[in-house]
C-alpha positions in Angstrom: -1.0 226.2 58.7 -2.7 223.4 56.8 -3.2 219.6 57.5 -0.5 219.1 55.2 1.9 222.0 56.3 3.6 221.1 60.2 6.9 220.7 61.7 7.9 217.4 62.1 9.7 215.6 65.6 12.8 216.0 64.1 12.4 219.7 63.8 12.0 220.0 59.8 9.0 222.2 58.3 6.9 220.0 55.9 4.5 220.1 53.4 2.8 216.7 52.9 2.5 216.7 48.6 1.0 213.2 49.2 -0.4 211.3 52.2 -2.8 208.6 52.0 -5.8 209.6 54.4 -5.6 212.4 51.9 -4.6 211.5 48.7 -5.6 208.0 48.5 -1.7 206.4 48.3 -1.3 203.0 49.7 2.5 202.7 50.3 4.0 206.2 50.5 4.1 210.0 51.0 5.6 212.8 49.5 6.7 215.8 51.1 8.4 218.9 50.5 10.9 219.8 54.0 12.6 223.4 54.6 15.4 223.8 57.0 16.2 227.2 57.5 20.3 228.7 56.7 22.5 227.2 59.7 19.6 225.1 61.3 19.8 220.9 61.7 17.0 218.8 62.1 17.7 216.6 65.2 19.4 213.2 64.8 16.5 210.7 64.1 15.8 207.3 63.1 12.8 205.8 61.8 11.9 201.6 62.9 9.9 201.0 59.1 10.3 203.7 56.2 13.0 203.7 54.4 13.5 207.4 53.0 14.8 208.9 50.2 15.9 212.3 50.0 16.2 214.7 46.7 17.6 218.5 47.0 15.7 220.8 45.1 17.2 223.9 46.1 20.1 224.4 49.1 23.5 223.4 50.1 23.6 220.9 53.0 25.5 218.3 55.2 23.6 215.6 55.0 24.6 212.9 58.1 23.3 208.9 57.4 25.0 206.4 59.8 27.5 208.8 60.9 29.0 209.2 57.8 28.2 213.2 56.3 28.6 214.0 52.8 27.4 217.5 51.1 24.8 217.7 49.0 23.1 220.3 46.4 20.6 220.4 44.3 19.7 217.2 42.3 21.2 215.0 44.4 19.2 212.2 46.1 20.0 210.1 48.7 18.4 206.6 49.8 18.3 206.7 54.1 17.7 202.9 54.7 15.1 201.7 57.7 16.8 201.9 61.3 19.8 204.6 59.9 20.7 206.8 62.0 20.2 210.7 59.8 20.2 214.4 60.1 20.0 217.4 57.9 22.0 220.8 57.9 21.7 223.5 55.9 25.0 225.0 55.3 24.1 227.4 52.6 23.0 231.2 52.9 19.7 230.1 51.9 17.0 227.5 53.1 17.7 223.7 52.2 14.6 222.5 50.5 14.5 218.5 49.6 11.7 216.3 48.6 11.3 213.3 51.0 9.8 210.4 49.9 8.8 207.8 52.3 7.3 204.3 52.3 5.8 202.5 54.2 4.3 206.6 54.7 5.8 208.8 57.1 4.3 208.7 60.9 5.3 210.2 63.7 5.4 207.1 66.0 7.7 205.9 63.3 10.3 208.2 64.1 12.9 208.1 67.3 14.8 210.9 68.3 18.4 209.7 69.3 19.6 213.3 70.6 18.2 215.9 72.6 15.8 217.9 71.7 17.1 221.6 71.7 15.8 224.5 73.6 
């Protein structure tokens, strides 16, 4: 694994495409995020980015303030600062999406609002 390849708090494998203590960007990142056939990333919120979401490749059930629509590829989806989101991937393959955030993604940024799973 790579600086730029990690598993995020909300349980999603990333590849950071752009990050500014690496790239030089002042007011987002880009990332790449897998979530396996039948696996969620946990309920999460974040307090400043707003985050937008486009499908590359997948089927999934994507969850923003409680409200779950399905999405495929070329869909994107804006997840506003504060909303409440989640991921599934209902497909027989992974879910892959592109997530853009700004201000850029940090983990302190990010509150889990269900229990991690064991």
């Amino acid at each position: 694994m790579s600086s730029r390849d990690y598993v995020t708090l909300d349980g999603s494998r990333i590849f950071e495409l752009i990050r500014p203590e690496l790239d030089g960007s002042r007011n987002l990142s880009l990332a790449r995020a897998t979530v396996e056939p039948g696996a969620a990333t946990l309920r999460h919120r974040h307090r400043e980015a707003e985050e937008i979401y486009f499908v590359l490749s997948g089927e999934g059930a994507l969850e923003i303030g409680g409200a779950i629509e399905r999405v495929g590829p070329g869909d994107a989806r804006l997840i506003p600062p504060g909303a409440e989101h989640r991921v599934t991937a209902i497909g027989p393959g992974p879910l892959v999406i592109l997530c853009a955030c700004s201000p850029p993604y940090q983990h302190d940024d990010t509150e889990l609002t269900e229990p991690v799973r064991v």
